[in-house]
PyMOL commands that place a pseudoatom at each C-alpha (Angstrom):
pseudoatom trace, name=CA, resn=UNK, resi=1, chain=A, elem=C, hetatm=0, pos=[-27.358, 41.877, -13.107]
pseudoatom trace, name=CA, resn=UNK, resi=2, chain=A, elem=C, hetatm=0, pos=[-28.666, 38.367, -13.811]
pseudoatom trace, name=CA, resn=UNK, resi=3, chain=A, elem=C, hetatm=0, pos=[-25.727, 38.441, -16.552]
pseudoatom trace, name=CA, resn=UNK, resi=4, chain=A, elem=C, hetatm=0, pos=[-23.077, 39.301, -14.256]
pseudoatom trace, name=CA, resn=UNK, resi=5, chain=A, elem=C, hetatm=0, pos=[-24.265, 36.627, -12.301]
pseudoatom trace, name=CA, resn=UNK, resi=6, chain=A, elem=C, hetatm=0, pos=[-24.100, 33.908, -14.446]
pseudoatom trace, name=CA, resn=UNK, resi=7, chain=A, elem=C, hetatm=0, pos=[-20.348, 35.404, -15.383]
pseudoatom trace, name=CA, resn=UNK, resi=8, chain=A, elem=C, hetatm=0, pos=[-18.964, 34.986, -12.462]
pseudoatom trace, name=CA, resn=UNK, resi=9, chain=A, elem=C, hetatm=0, pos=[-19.748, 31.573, -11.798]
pseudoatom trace, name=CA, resn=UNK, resi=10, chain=A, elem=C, hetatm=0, pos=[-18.149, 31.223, -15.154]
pseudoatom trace, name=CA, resn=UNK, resi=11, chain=A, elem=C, hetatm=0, pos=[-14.982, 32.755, -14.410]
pseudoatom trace, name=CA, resn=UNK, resi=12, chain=A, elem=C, hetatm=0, pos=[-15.499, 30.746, -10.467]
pseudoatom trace, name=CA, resn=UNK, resi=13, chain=A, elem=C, hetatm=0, pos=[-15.853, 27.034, -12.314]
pseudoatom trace, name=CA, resn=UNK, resi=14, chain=A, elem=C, hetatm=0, pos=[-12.775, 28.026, -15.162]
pseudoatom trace, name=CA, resn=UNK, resi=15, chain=A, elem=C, hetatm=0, pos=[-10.520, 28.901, -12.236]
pseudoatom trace, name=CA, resn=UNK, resi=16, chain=A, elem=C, hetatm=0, pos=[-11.221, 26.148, -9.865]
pseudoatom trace, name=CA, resn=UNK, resi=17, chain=A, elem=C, hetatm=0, pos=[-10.408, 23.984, -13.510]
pseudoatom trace, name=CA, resn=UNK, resi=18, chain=A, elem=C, hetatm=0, pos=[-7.272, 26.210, -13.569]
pseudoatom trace, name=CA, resn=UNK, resi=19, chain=A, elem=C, hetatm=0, pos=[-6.311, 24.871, -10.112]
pseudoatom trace, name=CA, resn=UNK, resi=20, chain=A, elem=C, hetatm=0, pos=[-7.172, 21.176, -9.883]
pseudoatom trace, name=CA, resn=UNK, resi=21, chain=A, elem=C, hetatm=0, pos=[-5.399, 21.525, -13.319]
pseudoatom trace, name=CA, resn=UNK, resi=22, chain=A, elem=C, hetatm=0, pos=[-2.368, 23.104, -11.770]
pseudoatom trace, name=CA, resn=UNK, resi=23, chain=A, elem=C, hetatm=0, pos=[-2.161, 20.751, -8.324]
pseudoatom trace, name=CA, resn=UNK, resi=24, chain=A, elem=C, hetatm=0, pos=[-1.773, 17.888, -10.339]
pseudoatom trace, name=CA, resn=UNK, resi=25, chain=A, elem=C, hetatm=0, pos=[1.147, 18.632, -12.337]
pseudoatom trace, name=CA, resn=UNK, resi=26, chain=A, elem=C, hetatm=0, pos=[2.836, 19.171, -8.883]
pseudoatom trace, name=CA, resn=UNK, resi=27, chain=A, elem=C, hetatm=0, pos=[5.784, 16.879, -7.930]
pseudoatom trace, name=CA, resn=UNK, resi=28, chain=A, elem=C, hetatm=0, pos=[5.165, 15.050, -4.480]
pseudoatom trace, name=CA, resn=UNK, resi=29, chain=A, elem=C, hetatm=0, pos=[8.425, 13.969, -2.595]
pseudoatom trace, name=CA, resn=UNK, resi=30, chain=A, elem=C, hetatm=0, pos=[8.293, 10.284, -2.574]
pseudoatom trace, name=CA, resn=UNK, resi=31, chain=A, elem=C, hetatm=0, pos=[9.680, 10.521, 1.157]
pseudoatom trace, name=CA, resn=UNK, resi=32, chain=A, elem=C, hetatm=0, pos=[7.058, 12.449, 2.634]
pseudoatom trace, name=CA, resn=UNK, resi=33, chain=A, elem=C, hetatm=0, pos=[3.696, 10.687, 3.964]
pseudoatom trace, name=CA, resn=UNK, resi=34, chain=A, elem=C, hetatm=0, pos=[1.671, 11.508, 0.911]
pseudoatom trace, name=CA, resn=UNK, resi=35, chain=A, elem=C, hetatm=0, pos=[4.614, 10.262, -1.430]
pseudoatom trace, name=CA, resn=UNK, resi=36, chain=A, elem=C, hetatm=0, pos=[4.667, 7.298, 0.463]
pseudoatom trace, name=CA, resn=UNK, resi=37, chain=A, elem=C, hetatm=0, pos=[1.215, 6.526, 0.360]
pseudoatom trace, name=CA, resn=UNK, resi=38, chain=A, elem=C, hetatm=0, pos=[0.936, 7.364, -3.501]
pseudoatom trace, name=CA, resn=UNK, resi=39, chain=A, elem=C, hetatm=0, pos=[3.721, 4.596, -3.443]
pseudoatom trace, name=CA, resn=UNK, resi=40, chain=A, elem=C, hetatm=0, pos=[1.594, 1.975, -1.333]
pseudoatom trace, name=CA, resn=UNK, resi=41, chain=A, elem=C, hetatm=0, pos=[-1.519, 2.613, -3.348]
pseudoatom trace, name=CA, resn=UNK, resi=42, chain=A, elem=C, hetatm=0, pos=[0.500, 1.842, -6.499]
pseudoatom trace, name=CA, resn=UNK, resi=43, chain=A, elem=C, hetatm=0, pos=[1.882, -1.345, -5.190]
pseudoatom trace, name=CA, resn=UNK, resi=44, chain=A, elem=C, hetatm=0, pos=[-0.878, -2.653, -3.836]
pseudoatom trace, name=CA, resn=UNK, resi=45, chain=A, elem=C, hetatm=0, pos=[-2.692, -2.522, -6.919]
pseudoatom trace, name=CA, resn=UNK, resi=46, chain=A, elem=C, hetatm=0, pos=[0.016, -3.699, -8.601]
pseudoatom trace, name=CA, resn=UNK, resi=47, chain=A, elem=C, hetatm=0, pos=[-0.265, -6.747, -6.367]
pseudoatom trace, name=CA, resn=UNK, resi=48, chain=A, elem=C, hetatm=0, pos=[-3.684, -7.666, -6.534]
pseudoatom trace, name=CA, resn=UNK, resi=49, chain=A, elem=C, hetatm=0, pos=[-3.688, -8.026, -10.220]
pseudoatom trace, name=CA, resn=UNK, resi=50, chain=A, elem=C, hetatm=0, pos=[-0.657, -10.778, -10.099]
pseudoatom trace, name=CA, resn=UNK, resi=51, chain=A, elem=C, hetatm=0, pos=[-1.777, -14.336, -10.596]
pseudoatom trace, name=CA, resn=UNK, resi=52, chain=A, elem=C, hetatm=0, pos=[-0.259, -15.316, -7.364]
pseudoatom trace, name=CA, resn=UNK, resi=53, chain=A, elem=C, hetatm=0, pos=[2.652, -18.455, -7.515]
pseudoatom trace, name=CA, resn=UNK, resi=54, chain=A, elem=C, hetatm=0, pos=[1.816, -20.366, -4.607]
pseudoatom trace, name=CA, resn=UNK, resi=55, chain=A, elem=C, hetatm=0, pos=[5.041, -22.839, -4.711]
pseudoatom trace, name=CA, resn=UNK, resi=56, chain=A, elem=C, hetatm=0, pos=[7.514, -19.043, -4.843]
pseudoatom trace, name=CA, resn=UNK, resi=57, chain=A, elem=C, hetatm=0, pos=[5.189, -18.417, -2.088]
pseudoatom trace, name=CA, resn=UNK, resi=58, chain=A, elem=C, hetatm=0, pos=[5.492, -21.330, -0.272]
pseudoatom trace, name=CA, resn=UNK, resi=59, chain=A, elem=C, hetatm=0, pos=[9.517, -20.695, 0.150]
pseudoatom trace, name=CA, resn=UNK, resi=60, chain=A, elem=C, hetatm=0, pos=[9.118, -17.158, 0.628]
pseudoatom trace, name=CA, resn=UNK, resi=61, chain=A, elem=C, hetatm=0, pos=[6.965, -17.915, 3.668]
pseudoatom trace, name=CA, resn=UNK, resi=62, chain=A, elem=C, hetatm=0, pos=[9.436, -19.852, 6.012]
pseudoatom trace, name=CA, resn=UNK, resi=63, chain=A, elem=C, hetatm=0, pos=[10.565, -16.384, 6.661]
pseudoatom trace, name=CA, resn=UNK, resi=64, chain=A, elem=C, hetatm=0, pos=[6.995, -15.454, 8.231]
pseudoatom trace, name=CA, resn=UNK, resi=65, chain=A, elem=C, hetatm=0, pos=[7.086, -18.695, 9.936]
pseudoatom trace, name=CA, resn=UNK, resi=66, chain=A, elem=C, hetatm=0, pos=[10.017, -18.490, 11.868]
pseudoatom trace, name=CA, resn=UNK, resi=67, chain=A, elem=C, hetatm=0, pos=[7.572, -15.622, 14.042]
pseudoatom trace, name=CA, resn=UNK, resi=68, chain=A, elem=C, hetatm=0, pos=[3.809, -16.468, 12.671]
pseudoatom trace, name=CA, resn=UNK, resi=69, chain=A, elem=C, hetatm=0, pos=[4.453, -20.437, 13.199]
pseudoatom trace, name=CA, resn=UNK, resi=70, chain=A, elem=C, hetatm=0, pos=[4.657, -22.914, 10.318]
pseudoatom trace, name=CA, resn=UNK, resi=71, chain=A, elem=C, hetatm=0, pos=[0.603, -22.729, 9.440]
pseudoatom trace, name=CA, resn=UNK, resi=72, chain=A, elem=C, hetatm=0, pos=[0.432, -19.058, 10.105]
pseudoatom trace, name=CA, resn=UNK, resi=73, chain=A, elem=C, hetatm=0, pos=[-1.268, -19.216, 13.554]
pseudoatom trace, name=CA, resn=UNK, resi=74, chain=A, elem=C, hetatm=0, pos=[1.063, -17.187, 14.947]
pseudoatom trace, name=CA, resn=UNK, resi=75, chain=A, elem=C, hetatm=0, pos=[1.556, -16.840, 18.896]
pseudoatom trace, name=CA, resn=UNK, resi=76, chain=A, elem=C, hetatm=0, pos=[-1.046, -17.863, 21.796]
pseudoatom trace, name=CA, resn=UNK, resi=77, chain=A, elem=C, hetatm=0, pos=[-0.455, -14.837, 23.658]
pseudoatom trace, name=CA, resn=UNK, resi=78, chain=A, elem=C, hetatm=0, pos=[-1.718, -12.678, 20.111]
pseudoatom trace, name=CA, resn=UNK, resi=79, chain=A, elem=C, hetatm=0, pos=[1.500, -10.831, 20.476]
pseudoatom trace, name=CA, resn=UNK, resi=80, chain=A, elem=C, hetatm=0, pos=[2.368, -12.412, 16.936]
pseudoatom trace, name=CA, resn=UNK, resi=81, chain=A, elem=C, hetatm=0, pos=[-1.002, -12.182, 14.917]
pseudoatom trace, name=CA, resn=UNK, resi=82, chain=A, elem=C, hetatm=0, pos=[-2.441, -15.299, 13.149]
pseudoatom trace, name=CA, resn=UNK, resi=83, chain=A, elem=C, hetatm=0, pos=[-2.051, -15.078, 9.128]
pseudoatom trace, name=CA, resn=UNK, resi=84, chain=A, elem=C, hetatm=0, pos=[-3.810, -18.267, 8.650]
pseudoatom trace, name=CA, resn=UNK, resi=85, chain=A, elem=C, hetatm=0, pos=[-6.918, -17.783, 6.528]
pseudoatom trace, name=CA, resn=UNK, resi=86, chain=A, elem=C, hetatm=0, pos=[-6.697, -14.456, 6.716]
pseudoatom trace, name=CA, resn=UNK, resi=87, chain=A, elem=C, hetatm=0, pos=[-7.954, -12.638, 2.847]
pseudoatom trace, name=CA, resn=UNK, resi=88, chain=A, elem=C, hetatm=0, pos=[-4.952, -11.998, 0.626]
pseudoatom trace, name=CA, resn=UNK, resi=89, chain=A, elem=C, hetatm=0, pos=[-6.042, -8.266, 0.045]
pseudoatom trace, name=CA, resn=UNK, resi=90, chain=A, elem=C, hetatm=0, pos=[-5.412, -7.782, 3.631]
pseudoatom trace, name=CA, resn=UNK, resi=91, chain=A, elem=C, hetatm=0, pos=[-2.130, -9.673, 3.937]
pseudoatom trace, name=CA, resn=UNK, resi=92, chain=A, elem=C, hetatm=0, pos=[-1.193, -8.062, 0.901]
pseudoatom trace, name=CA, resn=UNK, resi=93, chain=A, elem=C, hetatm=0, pos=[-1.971, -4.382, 2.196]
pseudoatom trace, name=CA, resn=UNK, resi=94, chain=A, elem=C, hetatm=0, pos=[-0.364, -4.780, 5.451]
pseudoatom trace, name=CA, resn=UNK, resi=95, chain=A, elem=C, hetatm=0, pos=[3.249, -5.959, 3.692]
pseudoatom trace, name=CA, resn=UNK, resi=96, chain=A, elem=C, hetatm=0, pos=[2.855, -3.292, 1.418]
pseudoatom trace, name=CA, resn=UNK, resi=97, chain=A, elem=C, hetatm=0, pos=[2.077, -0.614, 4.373]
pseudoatom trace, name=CA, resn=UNK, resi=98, chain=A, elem=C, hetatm=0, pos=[4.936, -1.605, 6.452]
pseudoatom trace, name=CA, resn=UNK, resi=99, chain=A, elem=C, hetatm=0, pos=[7.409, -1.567, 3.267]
pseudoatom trace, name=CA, resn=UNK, resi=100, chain=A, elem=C, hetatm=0, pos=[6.334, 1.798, 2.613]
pseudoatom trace, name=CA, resn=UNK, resi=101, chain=A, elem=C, hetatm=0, pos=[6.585, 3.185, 6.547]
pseudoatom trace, name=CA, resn=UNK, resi=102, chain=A, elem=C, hetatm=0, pos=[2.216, 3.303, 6.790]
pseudoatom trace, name=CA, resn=UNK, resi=103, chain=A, elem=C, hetatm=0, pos=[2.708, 0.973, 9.407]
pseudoatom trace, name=CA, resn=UNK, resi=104, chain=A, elem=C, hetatm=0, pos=[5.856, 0.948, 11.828]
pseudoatom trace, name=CA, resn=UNK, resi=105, chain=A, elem=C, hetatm=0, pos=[6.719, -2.283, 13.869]
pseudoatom trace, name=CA, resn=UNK, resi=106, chain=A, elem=C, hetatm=0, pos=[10.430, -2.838, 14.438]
pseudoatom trace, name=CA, resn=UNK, resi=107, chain=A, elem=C, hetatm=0, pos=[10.292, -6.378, 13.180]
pseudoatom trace, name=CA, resn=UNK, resi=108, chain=A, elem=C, hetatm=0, pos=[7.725, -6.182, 10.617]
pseudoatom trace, name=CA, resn=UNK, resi=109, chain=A, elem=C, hetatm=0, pos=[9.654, -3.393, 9.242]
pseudoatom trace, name=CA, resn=UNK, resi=110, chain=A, elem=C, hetatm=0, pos=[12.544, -5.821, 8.649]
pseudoatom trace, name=CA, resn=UNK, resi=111, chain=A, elem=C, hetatm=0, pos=[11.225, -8.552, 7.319]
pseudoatom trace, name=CA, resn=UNK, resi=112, chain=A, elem=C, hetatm=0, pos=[8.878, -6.333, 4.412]
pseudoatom trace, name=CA, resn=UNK, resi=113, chain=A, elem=C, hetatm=0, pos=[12.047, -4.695, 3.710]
pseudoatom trace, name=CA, resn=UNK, resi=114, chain=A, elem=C, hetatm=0, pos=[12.495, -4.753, -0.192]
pseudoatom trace, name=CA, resn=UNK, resi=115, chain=A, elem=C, hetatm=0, pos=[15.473, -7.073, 0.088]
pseudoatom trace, name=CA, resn=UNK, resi=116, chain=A, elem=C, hetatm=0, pos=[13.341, -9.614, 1.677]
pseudoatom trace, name=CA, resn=UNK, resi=117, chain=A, elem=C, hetatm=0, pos=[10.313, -9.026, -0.811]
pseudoatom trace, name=CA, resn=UNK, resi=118, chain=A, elem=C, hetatm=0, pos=[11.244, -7.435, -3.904]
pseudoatom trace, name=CA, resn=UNK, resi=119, chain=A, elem=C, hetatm=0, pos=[8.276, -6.229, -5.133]
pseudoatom trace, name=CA, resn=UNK, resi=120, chain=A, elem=C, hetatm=0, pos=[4.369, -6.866, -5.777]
pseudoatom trace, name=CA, resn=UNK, resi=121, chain=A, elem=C, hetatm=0, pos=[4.655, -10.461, -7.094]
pseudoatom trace, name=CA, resn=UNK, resi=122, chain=A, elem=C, hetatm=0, pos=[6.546, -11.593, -4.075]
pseudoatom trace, name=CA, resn=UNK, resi=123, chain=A, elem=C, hetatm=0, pos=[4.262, -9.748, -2.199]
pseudoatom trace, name=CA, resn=UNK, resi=124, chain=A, elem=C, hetatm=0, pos=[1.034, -11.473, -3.286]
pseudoatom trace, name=CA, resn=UNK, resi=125, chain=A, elem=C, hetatm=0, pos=[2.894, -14.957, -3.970]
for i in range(1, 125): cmd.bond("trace and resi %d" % i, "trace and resi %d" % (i + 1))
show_as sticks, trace
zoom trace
């Protein structure tokens, strides 16, 4: 008995192996929420291991002041949120959410559009 035992968690452990084996040789859609989130993850990390070029991001900013204000402090009623001083990881992580629809606001959407960042280095710059 004590043999069959131990057999079966054999045969339990090499088929759980046989599964997480099998699950990750499946093909996510890239426009479903796990897809796009595999996507986010990717460029976020992507990002954050950029040396970041503060003079690109400099110019690439005037389009975040024209709604956060010119030194990021965005607008006294906190419907616009202030940027200023605020860590890059988290800057970085919410452009990289909206681009990839983890985080919907109409205007937001817009401006992280890939035409208006093209990709982790403008991000983090």
């Amino acid at each position: 008995m004590k043999h069959l035992t131990w057999l079966t968690g054999v045969t339990t452990v090499a088929v759980a192996y046989l599964a997480v084996q099998a699950a990750g040789t499946i093909e996510v859609d890239p426009n479903s929420f796990q897809g796009r989130t595999e996507a986010a993850i990717q460029e976020f990390r992507e990002a954050v291991q950029l040396e970041p070029d503060l003079k690109h991001g400099a110019e690439l900013f005037r389009a975040c002041a024209s709604c956060h204000q010119a030194d990021g402090s965005g607008s006294e009623d906190g419907t616009i949120p202030l940027i200023a001083g605020q860590h890059v990881s988290v800057l970085v992580k919410q452009l990289v959410d909206f681009r990839h629809d983890r985080r919907w606001h109409a205007r937001m959407r817009e401006a992280a559009k890939q035409h208006d960042l093209g990709g982790a280095q403008d991000i983090l710059d």
